[in-house]
VMD Tcl script that builds the backbone (N, CA, C; Angstrom):
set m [mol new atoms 231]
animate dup $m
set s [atomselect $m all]
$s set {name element resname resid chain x y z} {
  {N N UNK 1 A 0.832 -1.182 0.000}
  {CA C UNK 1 A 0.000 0.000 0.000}
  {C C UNK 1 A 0.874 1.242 0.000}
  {N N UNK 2 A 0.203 2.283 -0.569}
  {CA C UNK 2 A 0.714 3.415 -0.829}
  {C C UNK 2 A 0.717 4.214 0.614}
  {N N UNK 3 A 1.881 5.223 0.366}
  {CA C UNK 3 A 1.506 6.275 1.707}
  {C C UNK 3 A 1.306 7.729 1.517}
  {N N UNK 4 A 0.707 8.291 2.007}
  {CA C UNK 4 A 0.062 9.653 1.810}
  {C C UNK 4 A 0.582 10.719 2.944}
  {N N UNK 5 A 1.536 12.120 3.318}
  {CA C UNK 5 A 1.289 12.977 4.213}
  {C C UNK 5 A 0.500 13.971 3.351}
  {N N UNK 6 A -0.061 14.801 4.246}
  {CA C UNK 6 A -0.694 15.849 3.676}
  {C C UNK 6 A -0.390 17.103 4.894}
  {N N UNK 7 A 0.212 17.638 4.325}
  {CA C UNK 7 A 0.532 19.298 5.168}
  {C C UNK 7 A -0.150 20.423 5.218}
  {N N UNK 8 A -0.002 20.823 6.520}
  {CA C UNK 8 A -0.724 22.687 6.357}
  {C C UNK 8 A -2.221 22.517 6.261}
  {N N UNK 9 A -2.861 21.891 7.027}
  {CA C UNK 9 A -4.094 21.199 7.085}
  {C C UNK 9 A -4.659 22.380 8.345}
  {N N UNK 10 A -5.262 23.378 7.860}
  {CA C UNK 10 A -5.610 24.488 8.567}
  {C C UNK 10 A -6.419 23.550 9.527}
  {N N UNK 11 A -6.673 24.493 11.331}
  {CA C UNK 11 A -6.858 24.013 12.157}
  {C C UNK 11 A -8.514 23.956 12.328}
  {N N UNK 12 A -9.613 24.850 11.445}
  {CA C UNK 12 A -10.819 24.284 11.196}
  {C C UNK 12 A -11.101 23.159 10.674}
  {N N UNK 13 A -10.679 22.986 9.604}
  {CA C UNK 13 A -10.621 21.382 8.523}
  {C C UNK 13 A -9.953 20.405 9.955}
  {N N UNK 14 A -9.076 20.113 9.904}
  {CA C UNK 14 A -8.155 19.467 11.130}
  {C C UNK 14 A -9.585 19.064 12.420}
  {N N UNK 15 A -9.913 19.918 13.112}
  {CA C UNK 15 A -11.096 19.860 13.802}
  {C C UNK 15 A -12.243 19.340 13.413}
  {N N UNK 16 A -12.569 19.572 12.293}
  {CA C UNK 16 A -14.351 19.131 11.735}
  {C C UNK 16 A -13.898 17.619 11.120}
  {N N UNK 17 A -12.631 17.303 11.002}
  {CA C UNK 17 A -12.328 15.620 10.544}
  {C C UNK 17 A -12.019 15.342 11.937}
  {N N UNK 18 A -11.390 15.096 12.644}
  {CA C UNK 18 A -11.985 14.817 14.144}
  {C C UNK 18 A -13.188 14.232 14.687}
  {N N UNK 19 A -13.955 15.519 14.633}
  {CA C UNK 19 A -15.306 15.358 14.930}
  {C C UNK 19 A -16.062 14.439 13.994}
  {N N UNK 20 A -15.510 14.588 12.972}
  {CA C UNK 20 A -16.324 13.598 11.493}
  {C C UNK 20 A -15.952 12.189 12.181}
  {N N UNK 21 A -14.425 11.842 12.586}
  {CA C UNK 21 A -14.349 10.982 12.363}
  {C C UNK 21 A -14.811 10.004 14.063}
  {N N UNK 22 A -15.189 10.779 14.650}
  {CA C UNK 22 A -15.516 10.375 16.216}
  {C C UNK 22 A -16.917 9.896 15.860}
  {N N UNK 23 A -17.608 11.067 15.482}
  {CA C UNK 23 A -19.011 10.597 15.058}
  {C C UNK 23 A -19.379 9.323 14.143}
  {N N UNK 24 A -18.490 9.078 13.456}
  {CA C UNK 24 A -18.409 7.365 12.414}
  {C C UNK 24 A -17.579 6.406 13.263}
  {N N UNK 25 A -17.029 6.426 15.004}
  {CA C UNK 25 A -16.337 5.727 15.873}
  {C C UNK 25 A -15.280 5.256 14.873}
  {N N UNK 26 A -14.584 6.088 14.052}
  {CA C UNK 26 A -13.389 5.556 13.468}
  {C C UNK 26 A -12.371 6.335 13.828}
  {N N UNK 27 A -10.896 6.205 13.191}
  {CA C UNK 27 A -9.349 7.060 13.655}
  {C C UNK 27 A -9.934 7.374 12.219}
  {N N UNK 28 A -9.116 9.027 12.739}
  {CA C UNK 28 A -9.574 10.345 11.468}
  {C C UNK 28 A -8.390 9.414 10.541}
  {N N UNK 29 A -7.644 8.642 10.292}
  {CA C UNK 29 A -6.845 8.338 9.698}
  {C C UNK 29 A -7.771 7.147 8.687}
  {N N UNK 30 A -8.363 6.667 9.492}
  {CA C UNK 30 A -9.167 5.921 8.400}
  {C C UNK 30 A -10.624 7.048 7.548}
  {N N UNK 31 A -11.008 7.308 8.485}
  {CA C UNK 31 A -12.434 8.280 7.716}
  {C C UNK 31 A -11.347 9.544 6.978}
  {N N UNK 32 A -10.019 9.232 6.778}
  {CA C UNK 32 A -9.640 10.261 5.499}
  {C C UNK 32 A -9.713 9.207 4.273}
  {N N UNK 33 A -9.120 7.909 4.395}
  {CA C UNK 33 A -9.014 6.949 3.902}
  {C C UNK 33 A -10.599 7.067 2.838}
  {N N UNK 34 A -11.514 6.822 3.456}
  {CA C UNK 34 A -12.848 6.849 3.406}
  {C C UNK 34 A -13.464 7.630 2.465}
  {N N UNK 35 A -13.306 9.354 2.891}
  {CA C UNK 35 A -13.240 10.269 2.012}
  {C C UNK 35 A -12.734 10.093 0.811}
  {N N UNK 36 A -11.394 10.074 0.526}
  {CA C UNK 36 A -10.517 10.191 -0.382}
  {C C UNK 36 A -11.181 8.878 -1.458}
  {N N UNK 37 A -11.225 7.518 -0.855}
  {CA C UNK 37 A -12.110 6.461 -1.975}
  {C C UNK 37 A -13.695 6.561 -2.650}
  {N N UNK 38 A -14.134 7.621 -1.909}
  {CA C UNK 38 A -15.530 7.495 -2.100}
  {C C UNK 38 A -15.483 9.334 -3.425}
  {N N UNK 39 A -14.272 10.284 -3.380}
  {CA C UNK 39 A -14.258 11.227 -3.707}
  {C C UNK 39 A -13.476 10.289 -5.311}
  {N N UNK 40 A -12.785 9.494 -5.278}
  {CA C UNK 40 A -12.281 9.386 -6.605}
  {C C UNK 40 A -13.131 7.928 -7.036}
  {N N UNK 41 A -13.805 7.553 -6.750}
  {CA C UNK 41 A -14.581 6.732 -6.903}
  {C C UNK 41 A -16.029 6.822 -7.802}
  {N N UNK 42 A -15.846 6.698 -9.414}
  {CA C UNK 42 A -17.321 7.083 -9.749}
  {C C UNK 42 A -18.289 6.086 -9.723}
  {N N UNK 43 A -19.636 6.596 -9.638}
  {CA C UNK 43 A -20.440 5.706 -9.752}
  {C C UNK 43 A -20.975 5.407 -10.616}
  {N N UNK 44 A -21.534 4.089 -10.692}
  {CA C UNK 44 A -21.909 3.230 -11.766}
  {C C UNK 44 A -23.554 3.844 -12.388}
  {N N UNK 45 A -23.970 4.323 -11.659}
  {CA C UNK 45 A -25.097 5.272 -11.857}
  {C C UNK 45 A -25.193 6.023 -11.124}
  {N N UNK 46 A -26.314 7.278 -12.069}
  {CA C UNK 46 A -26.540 7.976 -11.215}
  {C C UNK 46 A -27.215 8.508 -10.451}
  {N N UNK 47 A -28.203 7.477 -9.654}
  {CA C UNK 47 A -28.838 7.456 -8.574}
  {C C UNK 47 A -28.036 7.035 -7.347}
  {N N UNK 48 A -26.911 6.534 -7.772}
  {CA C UNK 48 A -25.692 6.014 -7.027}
  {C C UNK 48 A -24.721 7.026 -6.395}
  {N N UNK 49 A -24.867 8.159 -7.591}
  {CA C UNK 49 A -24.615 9.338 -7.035}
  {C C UNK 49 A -25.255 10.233 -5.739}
  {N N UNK 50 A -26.429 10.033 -6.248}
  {CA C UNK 50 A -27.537 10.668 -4.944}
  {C C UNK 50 A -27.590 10.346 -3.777}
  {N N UNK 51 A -27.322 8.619 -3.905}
  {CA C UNK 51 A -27.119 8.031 -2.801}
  {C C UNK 51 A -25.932 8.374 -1.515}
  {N N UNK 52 A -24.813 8.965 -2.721}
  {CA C UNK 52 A -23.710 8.971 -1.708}
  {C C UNK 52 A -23.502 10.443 -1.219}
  {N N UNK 53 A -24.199 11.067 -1.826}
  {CA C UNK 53 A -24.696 12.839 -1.133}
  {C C UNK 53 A -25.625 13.223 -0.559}
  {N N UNK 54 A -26.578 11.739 -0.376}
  {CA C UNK 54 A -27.624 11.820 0.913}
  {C C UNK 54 A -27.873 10.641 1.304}
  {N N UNK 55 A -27.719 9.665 1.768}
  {CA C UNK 55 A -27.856 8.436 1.591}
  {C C UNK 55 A -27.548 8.305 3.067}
  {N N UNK 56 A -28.403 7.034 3.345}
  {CA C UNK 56 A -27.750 7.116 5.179}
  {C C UNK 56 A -26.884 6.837 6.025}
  {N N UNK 57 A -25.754 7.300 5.743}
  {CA C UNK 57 A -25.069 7.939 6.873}
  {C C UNK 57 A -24.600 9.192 6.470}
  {N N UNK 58 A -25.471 9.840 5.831}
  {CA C UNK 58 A -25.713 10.989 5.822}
  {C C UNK 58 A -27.009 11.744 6.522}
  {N N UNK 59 A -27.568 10.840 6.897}
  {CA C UNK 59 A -28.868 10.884 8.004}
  {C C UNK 59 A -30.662 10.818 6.734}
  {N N UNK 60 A -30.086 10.963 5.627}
  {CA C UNK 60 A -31.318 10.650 4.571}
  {C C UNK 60 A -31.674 9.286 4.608}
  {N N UNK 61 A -32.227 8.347 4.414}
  {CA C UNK 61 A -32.695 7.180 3.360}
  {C C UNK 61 A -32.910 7.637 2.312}
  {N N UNK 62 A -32.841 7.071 1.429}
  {CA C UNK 62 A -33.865 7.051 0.220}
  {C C UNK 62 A -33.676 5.619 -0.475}
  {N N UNK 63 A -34.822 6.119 -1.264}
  {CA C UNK 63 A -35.113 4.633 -2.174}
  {C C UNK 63 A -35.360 5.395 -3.666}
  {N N UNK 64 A -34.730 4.907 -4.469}
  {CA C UNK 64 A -34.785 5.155 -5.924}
  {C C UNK 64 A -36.164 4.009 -6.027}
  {N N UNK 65 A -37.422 5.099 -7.290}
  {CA C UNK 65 A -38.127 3.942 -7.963}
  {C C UNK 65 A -37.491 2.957 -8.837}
  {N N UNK 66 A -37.957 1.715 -9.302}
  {CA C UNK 66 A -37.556 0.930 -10.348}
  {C C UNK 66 A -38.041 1.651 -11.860}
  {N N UNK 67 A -36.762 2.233 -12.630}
  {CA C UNK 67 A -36.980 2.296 -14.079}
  {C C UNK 67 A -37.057 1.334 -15.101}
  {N N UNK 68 A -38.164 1.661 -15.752}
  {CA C UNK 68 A -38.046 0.358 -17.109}
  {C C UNK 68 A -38.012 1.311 -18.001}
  {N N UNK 69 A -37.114 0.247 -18.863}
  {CA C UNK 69 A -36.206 0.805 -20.391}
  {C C UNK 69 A -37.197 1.526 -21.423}
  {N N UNK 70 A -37.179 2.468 -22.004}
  {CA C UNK 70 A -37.988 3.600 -23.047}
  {C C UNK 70 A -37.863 3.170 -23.918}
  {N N UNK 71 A -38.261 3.202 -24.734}
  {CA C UNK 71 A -38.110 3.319 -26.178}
  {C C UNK 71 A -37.395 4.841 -26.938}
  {N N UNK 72 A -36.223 4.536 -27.522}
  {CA C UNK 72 A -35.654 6.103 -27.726}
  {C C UNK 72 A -36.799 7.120 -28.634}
  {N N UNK 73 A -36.133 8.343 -28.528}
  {CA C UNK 73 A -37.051 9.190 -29.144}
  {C C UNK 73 A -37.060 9.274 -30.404}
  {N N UNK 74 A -38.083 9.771 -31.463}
  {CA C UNK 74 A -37.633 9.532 -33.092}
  {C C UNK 74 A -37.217 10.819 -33.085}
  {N N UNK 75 A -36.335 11.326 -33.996}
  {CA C UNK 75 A -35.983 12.309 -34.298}
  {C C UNK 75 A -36.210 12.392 -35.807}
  {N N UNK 76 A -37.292 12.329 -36.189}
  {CA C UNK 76 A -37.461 13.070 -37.531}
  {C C UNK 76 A -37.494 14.293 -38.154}
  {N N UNK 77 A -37.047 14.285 -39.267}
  {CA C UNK 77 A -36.746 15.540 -40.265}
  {C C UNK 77 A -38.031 16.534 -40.182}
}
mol reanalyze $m
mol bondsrecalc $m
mol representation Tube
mol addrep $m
């Protein structure tokens, strides 16, 4: 595995990952870990997206409906 420092980590940011990471009972060393995979990480859809910008443990649920496949649109002249 790779290793990462990161410097000059102003003392608000520094504090609110702390607190982030107390509140998920993890070491801020892993909930950076966490961050950083879920930030370069795309999703496979994008309701998958929604999920991970409100989704619960972000304190939302949600439930996507089930889509069925369209028929494309005609584009005639």
């Amino acid at each position: 595995m790779a290793n990462l420092s990161v410097r000059r980590i102003d003392k608000e940011t520094y504090e609110q990952l702390r607190v982030r990471a107390a509140k998920h009972g993890i070491s801020m060393e892993e909930e950076v870990r966490q961050i950083l995979r879920r930030a370069v990480s795309a999703p496979e859809r994008l309701g998958d997206l929604a999920l991970r910008q409100f989704g619960p443990d972000r304190g939302v649920e949600l439930s996507l409906p089930p889509r069925r496949p369209h028929d494309p649109l005609a584009m005639d002249p």
